[in-house]
C-alpha positions as CSV (number, residue, x, y, z in Angstrom):
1,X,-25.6,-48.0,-18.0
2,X,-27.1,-49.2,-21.1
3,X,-26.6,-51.0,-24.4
4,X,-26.4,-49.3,-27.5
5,X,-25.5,-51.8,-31.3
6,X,-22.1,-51.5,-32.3
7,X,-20.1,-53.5,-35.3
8,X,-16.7,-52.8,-33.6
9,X,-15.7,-56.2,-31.3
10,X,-17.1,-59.5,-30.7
11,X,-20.7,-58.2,-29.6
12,X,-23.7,-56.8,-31.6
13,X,-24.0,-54.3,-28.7
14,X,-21.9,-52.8,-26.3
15,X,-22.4,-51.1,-22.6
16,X,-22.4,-47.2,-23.2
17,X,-21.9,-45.5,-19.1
18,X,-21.7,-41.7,-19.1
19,X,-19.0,-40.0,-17.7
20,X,-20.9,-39.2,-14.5
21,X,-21.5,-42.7,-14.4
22,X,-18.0,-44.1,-14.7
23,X,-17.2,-41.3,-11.7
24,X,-19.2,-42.9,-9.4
25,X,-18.7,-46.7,-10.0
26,X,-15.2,-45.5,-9.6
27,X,-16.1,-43.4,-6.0
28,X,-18.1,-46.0,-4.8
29,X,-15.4,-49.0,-5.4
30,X,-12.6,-46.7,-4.0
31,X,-14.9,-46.6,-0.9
32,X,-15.8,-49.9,-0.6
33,X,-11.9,-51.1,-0.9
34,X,-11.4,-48.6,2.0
35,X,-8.9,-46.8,-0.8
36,X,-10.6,-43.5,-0.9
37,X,-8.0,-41.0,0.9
38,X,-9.7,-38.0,3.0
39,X,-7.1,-35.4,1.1
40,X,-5.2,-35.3,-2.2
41,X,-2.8,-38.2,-2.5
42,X,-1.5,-41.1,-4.8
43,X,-4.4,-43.9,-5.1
44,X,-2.7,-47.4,-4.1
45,X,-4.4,-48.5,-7.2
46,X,-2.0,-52.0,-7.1
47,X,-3.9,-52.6,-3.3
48,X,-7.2,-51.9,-5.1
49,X,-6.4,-54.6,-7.7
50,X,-5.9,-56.9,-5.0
51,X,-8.4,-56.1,-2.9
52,X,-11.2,-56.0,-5.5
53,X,-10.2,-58.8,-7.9
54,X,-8.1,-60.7,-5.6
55,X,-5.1,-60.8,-7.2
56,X,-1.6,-59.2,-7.8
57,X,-0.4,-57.6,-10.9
58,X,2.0,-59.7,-13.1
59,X,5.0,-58.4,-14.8
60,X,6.0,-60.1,-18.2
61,X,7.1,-59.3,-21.8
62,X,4.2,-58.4,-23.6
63,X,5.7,-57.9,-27.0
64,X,6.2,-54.6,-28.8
65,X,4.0,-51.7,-28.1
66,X,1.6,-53.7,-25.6
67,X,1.7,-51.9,-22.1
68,X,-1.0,-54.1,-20.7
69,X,-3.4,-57.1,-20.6
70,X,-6.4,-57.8,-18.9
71,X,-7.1,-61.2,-18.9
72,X,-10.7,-62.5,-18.4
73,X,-12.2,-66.2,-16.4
74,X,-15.4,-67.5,-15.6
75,X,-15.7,-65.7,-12.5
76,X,-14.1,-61.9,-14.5
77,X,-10.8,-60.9,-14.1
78,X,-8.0,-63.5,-13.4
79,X,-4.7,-61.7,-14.1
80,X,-3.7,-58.4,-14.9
81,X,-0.1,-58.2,-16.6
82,X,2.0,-54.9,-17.4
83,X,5.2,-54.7,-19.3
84,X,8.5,-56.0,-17.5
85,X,10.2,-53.5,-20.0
86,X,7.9,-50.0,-17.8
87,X,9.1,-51.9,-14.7
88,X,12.5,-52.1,-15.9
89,X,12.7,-48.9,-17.5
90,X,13.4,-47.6,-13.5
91,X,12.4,-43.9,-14.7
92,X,9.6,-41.6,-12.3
93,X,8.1,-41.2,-15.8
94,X,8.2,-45.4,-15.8
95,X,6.8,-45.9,-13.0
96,X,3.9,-43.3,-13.4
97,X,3.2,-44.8,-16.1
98,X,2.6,-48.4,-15.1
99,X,0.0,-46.4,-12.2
100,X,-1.9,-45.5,-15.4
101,X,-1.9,-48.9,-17.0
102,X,-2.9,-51.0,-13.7
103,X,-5.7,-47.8,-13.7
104,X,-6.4,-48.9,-17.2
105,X,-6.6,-52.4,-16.8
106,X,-9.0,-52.3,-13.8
107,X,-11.1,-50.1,-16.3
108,X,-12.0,-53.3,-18.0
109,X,-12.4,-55.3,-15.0
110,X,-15.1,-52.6,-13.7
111,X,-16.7,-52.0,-16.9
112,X,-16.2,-55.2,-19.1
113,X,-15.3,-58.0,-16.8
114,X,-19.6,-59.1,-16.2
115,X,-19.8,-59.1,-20.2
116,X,-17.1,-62.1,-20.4
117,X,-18.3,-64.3,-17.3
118,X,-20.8,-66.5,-18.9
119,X,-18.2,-66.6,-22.4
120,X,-15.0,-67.2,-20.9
121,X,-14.4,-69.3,-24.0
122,X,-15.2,-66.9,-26.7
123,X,-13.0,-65.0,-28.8
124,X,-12.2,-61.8,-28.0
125,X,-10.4,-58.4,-28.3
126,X,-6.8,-58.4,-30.1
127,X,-4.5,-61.3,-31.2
128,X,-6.6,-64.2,-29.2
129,X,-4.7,-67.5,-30.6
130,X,-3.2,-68.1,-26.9
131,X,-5.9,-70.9,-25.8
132,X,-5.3,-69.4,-22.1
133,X,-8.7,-67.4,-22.1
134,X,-10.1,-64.0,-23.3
135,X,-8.0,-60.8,-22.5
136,X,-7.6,-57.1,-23.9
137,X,-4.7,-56.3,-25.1
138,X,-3.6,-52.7,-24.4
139,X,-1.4,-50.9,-26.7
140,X,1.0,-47.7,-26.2
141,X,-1.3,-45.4,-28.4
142,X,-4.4,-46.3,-26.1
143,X,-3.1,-45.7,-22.8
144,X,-2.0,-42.3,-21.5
145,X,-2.3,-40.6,-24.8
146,X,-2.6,-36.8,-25.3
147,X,-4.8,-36.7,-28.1
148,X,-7.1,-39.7,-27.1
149,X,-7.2,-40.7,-30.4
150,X,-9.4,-43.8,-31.4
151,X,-10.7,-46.4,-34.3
152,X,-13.9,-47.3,-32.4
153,X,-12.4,-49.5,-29.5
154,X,-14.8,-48.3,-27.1
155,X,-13.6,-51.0,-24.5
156,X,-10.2,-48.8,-24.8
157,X,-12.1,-45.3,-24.3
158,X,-14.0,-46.4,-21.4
159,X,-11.2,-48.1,-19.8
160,X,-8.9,-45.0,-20.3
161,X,-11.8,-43.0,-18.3
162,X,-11.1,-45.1,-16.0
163,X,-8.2,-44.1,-15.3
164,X,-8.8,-40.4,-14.4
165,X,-11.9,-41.7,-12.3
166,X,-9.5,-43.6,-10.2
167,X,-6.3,-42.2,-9.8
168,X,-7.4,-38.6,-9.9
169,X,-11.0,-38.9,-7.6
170,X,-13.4,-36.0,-8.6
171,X,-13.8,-34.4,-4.8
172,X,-10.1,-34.8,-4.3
173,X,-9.7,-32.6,-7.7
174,X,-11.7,-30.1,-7.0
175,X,-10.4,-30.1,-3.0
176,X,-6.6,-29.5,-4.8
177,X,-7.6,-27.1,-7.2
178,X,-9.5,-24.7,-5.0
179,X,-7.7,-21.9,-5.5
180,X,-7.7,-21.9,-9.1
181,X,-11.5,-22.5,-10.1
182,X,-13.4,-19.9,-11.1
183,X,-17.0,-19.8,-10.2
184,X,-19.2,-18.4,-13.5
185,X,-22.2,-16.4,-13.3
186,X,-24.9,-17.1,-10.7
187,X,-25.7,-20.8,-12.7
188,X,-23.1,-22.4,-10.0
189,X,-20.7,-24.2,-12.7
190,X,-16.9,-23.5,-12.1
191,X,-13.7,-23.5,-14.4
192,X,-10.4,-23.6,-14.1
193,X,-8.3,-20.5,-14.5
194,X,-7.1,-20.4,-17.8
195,X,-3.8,-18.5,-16.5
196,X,-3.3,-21.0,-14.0
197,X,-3.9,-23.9,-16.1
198,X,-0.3,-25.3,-16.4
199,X,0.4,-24.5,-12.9
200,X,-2.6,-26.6,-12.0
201,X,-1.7,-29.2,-14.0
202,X,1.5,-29.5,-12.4
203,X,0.2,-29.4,-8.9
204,X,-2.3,-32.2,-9.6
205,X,0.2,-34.5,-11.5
206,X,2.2,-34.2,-8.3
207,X,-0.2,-34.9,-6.1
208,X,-1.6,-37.7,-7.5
209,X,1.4,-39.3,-9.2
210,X,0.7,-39.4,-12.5
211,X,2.5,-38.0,-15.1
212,X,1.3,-34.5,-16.8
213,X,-0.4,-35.8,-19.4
214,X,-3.1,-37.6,-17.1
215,X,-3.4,-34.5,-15.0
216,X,-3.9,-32.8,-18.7
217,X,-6.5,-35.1,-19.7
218,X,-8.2,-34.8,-16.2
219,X,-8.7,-31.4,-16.3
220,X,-9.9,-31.2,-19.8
221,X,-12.8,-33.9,-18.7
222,X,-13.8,-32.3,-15.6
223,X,-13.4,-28.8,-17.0
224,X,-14.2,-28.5,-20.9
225,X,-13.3,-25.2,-22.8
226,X,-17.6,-25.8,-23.7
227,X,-19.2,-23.5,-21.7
228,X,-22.4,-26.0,-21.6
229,X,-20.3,-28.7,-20.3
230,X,-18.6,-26.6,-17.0
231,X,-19.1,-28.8,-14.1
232,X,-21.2,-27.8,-11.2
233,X,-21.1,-27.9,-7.4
């Protein structure tokens, strides 16, 4: 990790981890929670909130287009809230969907949570006039969206590569999709099928119980259509 400036947010620089990085502070916290499954399944990522921050996700009414809120102390993350209405909402698209937000929200406790401990009483990200503490406030159109779009929240794009890092563990990815990669050359970097692409999409959202869009946005990280950027084993 390092710092690079930045005039978007409270700070006059901000951390900047590459993706490889954010893949294996993700790896190595999965492991160290004992969370890391030996084969493809659904991370328990609401035990890994508990058993890394020490506390439960909270359900509560958040207000219009807010899915989530992390909320920040003197000693990181104190409480981690999602939106009664996903929980209530009772649908398998629902309750994917609240995976991805408690994915999210852990995002900022592993990448944001050590920038807030010695400013727990400084103003922060998004509508900050609750006297409670600091906290990022998550909106619809940053969490589990197809086209990723952004207006320089980089807290929001490194927390939503959290989520893919988490949920959807590299090794376990590649164990899944065996059958579909493609190895390229004699350089050793591997694609995905592009024939099989929606099939493989399917299969992972499955596997990994997240809704297709996730699985979409996983496989476009770990495989780009850039030939430069293929992944390599």
């Amino acid at each position: 990790m390092k710092y690079i400036p930045t005039s978007v947010g409270p700070f006059p620089e901000r951390p900047y981890f590459s993706d490889q990085e954010i893949e294996t502070i993700c790896m190595d916290e999965l492991i160290a929670a004992d969370l890391l499954p030996l084969n493809p399944e659904p991370i328990r990522i609401d035990r890994f909130i508990e058993k890394k921050f020490g506390i439960s996700a909270e359900y509560e009414d958040l207000g219009d287009g807010i899915l989530g809120m992390t909320q920040f102390g003197s000693k990181g993350v104190a409480r981690i809230i999602v939106a009664r209405s996903l929980d209530e909402e009772g649908t398998d698209v629902a309750a994917r969907q609240i995976r991805t937000t408690l994915a999210h929200e852990a995002g900022h406790g592993l990448l944001h949570a050590f920038m807030f401990v010695d400013s727990a009483q400084e103003k922060l990200f998004g509508d900050l006039t609750d006297p409670v503490g600091p906290k990022v406030l998550c909106r619809a159109r940053g969490v589990e969206t197809a086209k990723q779009r952004y207006s320089g929240e980089w807290w929001e794009f490194q927390a939503n590569r959290v989520i893919g890092a988490l949920l959807m563990p590299r090794d376990l990815v590649i164990n899944a999709l065996k059958k579909y990669l493609i190895l390229n050359g004699s350089l050793g970097t591997v694609s995905v099928n592009r024939f099989s692409k929606d099939e493989a999409t399917v299969l992972l959202s499955q596997l990994f119980d997240v809704n297709l869009v996730v699985s979409r946005i996983r496989l476009e990280v770990l495989f780009p259509h850039d030939s430069t950027g293929q992944m390599w084993l």
